[in-house]
VOGU-3710 file (C-alpha; in Angstrom, 3 decimals, decimal comma):
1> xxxxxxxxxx> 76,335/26,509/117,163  78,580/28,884/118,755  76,131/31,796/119,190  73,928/29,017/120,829  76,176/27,821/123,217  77,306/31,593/124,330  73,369/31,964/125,012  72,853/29,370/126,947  76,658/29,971/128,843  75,003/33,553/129,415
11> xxxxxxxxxx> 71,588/31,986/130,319  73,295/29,930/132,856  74,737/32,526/134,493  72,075/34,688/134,536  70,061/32,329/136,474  73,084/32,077/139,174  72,977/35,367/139,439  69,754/35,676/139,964  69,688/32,303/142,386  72,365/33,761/144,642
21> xxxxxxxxxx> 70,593/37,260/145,284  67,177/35,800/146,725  66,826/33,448/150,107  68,030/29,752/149,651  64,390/29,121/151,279  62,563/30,597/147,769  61,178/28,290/145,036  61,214/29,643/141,574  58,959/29,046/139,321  59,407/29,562/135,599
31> xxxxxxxxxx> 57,296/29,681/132,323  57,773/30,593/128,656  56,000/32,312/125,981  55,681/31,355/121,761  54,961/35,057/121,130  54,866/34,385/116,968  52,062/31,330/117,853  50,434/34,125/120,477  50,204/36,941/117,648  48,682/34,062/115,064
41> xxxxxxxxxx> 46,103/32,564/116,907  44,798/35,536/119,333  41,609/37,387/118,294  43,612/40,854/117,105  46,176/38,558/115,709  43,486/36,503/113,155  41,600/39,445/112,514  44,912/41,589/111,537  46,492/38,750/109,621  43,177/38,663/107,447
51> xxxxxxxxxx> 43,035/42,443/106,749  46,930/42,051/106,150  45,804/39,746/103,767  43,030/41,619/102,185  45,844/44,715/101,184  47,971/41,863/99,723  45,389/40,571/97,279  44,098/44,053/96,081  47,883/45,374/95,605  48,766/42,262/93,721
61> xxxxxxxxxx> 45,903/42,812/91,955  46,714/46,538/90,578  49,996/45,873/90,208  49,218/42,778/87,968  47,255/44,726/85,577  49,805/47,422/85,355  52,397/44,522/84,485  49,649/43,156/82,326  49,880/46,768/80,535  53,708/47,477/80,322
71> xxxxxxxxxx> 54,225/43,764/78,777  51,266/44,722/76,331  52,979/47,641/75,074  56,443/45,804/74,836  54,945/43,143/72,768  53,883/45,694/70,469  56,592/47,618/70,046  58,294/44,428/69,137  55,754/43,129/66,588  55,096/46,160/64,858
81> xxxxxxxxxx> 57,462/48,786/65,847  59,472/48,291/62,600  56,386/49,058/60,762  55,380/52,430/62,174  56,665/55,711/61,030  59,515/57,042/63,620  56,903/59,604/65,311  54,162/56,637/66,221  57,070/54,340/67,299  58,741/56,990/69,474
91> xxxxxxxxxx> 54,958/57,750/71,380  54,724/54,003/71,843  58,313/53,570/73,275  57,295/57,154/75,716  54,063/55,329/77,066  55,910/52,031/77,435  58,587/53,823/79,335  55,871/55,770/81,573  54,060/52,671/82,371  57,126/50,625/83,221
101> xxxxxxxxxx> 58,341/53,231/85,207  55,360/53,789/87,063  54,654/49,796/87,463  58,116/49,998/89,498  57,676/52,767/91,097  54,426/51,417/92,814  55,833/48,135/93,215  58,518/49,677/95,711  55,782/51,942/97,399  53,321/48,774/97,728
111> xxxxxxxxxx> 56,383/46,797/99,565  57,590/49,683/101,540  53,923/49,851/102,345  52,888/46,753/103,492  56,059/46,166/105,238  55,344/49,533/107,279  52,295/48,311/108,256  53,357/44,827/109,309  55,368/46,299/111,595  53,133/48,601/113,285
121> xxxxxxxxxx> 50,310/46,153/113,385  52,663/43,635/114,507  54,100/45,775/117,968  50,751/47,282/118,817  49,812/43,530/119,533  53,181/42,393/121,059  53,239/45,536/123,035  49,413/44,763/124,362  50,923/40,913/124,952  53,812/41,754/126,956
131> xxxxxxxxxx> 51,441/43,731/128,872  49,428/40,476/129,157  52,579/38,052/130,296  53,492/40,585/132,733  49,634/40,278/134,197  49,619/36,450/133,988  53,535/36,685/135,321  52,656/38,048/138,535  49,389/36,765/139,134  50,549/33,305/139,049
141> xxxxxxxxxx> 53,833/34,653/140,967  56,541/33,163/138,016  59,936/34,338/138,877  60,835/34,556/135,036  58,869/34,784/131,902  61,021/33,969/128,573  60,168/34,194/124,511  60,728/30,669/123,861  62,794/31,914/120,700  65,051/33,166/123,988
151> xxxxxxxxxx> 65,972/29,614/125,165  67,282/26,246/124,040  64,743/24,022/125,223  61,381/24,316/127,937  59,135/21,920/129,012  56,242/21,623/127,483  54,382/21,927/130,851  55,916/25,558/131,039  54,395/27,164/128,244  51,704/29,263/129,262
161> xxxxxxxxxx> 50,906/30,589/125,257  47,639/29,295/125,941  46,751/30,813/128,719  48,001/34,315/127,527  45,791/33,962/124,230  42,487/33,417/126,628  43,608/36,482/128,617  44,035/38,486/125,864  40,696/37,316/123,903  39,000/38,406/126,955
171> xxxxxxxxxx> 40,083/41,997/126,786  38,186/43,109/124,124  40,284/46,465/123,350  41,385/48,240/120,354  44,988/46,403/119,451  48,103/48,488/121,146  45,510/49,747/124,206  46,619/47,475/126,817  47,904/48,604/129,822  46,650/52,162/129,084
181> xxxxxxxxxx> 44,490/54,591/131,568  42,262/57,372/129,929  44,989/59,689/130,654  47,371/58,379/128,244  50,054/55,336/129,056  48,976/54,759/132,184  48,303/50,915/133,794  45,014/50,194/135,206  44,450/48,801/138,532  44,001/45,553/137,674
191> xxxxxxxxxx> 46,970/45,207/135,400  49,522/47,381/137,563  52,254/45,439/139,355  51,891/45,093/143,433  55,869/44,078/142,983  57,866/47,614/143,813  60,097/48,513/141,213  59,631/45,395/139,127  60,382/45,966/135,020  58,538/47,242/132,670
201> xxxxxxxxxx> 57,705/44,909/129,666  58,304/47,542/126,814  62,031/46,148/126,183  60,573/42,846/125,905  57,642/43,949/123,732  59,804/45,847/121,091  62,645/42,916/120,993  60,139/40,479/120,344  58,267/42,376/118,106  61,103/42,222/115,907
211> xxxxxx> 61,457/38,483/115,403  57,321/38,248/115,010  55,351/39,445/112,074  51,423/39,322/111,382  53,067/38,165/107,911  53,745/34,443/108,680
//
């Protein structure tokens, strides 16, 4: 509750800040994002969340029959281990050991695994919708964009998720290619701000990729 109510102290004067440096004659106009609901239901987002999905089912699937293996081998060392001379008993406790260790060891690799690529899958479409809110930002000339995870409350009106999703759909581009020339990072035309030194959304892109994941 604290940490909420420094936010929105901090919020407040943020916006008074920002009130008292343009014209009293200026209207503001402000709008808000759901950047988790824009990575789920987006194009890149459904088609990344089902190949996420796909690596999910065919790890759990090899590491269930190595667990399937290990707990074979422990069952039979228990049932019949007393019964075998010490050489066939110590060969059945070495592969039991080998599998189990292997079983963790790819257990840890499969995690660190899919959790890398989470991650990268997960910024290269932030990244191309930040690029995308900037586009809609200044098109529709919104003095303020905001990740509704950012503020307390927004109208419902406000939330142009929606509208970012179609804009993105339209695109069409390999994910994490938005906002790129064909000489490297480089904004097209179309997508480059007429606003002089107006920010870039990169620190916006990486922050919120943080608190999203193709995952959920």
């Amino acid at each position: 509750m604290r940490q909420r109510l420094f936010i929105g102290a901090m919020f407040g004067v943020f916006l008074a800040v920002t009130m008292a440096a343009v014209p009293a004659h200026a209207e503001f106009k402000f709008a808000y994002v759901d950047v988790q609901r824009a990575l789920n239901e987006c194009d890149a987002g459904k088609r990344a969340k089902a190949d996420f999905q796909g690596r999910v089912t065919s790890l759990e699937g090899r590491l269930q029959r190595q667990q399937t293996e290990v707990q074979s081998l422990k069952d039979e060392m228990e049932k019949k281990g007393m019964l075998m001379n010490p050489d066939q008993r110590q060969s059945l406790q070495d592969q039991y050991m080998e599998k189990l260790k292997n079983f963790e060891r790819d257990y840890k690799d499969s995690k660190d695994e899919l959790q890398a690529k989470d991650q990268e899958v997960t910024a290269k479409i932030v990244h191309d919708l930040a690029q995308v809110i900037r586009t809609v930002g200044e098109r529709d000339n919104y003095t303020m964009v905001f990740e509704k995870g950012s503020i307390l409350w927004g109208a419902p009106n406000i939330d142009i998720t929606d509208q970012v999703i179609r804009s993105y759909n339209t695109m069409h581009v390999p994910i994490g290619s938005v906002g790129e020339g064909a000489g490297g990072a480089v904004r097209p035309a179309s997508v480059q701000s007429e606003q002089p030194g107006a920010s870039e959304p990169s620190d916006f892109g990486s922050q919120a990729a943080k608190k999203s994941t193709i995952s959920k």
